[in-house]
N, C-alpha and C positions, 0 to 999 in steps of 0.2 A: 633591514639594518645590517651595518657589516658585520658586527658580532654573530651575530642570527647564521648571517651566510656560513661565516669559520667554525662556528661549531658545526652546523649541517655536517661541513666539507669533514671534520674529525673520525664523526662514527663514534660508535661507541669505544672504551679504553680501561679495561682495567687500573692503567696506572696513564696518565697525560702530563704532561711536561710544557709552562710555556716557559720559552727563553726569552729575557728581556721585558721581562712584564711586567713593571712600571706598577698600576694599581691594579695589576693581575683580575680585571674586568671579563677576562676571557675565561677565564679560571672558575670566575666565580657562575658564570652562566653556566660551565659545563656543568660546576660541581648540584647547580640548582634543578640542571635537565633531568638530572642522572647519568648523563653520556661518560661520565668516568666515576669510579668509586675512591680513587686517592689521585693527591697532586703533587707535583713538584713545581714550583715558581724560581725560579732565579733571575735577577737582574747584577749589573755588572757594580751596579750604586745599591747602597747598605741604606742611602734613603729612600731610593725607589724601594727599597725592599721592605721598609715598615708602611710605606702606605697599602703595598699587598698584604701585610699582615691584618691591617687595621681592614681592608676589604672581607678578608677572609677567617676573622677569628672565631665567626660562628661555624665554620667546621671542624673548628679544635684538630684533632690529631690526623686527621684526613689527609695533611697540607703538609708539605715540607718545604722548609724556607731556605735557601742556598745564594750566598754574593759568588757570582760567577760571570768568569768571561767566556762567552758561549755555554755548548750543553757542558752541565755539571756531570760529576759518574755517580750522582744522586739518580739521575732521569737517565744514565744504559740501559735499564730494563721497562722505559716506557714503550707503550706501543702506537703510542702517538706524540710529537712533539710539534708545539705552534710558535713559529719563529714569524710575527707581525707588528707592524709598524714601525721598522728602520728602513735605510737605506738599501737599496740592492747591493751596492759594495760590501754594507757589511754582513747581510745576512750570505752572499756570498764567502765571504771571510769563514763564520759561523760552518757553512758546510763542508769549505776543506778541514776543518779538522775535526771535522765526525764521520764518525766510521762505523754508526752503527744500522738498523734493522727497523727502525720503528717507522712508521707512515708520518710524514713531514706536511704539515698544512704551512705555508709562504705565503704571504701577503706582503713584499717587498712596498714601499713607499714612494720608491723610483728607483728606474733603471733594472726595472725585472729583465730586461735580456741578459743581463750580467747571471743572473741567478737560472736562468734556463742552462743557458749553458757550462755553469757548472752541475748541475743536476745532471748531464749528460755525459760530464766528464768523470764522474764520481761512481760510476756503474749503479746509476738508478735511471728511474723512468719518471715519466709527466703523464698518471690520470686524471689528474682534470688541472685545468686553464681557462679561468675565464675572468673577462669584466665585470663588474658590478657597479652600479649606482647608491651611494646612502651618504645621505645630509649634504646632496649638490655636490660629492665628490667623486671621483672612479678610484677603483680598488683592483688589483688583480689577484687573484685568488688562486694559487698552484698547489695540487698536493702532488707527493713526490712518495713511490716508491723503489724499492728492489729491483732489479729488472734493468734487461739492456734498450739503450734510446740511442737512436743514432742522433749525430749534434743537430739540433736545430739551423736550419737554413735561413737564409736572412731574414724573411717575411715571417719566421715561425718565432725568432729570436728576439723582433721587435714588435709583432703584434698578437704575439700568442699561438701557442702551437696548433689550436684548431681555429688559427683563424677564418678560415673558408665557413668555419660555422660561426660566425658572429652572434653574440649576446646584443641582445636594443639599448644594452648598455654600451657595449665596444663602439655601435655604428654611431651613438649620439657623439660621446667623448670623439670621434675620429671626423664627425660632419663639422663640430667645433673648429677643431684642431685645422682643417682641410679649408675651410672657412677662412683662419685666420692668415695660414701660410700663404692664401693667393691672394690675400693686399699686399704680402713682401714681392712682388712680383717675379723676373727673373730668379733672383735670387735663393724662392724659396720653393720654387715651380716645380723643382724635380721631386722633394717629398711630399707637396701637394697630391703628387701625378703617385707617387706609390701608395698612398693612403687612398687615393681613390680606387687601387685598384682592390682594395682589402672589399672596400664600401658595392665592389659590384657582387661581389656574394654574399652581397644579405638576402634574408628569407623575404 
């Protein structure tokens, strides 16, 4: 499951932050693993925000509730923040104006090359990238720390920075995708041909 997956990718957290969390589900898995001992939730909507209340009120004071657009200066001193399920534009947006420290789990929605390459541009780095499969959809899963990354290149930018090591998730979503683009035929033949070339180094 992709919940399953983003907490994995977290670690453990003293204090964990998700941004944009809706019925803060991620929240609540961590607070149930044990992976974090306090939380910060914010969503940009004050109704998103009482359904994460309503998720999370059986950890009472554990939780801090915050309407915010992007990280709140409630979550400065998290040492993990999960910014998942928006757009890549805007979780891009989200990372230009933070400046801080903590380890960044991303799960853009679409257009994760947007969000690589600001992770590059921001003086951080990309230890893990990868596809995922759950409930018939693909997810990309980035954690982002500290650390200098040179920009991502174009095959790193659009298919993930370890592409050359494909997930059986990446090659299936990419056999689909590669599938569909050569009934466009001219037309659609040249990203056909660069997807195929991701699909020659699978394991």
């Amino acid at each position: 499951m992709r919940g399953d997956e983003i907490i994995a990718a977290a670690g453990s957290a003293e204090l964990l932050a998700e941004v944009g969390c809706d019925h803060a589900k991620l929240t609540e898995l961590a607070l149930m693993r044990g992976v974090c001992k306090r939380a910060v939730v914010s969503d940009i909507s004050a109704v998103c925000l009482k359904k994460a209340e309503r998720t999370l009120a059986r950890f009472g004071d554990k939780v801090t509730y915050v309407v915010a657009d992007g990280v709140p200066k409630e979550a400065e001193s998290a040492d993990c923040i999960l910014i998942c399920g928006m757009g890549g534009h805007l979780v891009r947006d989200i990372l230009r104006r933070y400046d801080g420290d903590a380890r960044l789990v991303l799960s853009p929605q679409s257009h994760a090359e947007l969000v690589r390459a600001e992770i590059a541009e921001s003086g951080r780095r990309i230890t893990v990238d990868r596809c995922i499969r759950s409930a018939g959809k693909y997810y990309d899963i980035i954690v982002s720390e500290r650390g200098h990354m040179d920009a991502p290149d174009e095959m790193q930018a659009e298919f993930g920075m370890f592409w050359k090591e494909p997930t059986d998730a990446l090659i299936e979503k990419l056999e689909r995708m590669r599938d569909n683009l050569m009934q466009g035929g001219e037309r659609t033949k040249a990203r056909a041909d660069r997807i195929g070339e991701v699909l020659k180094w699978r394991k």
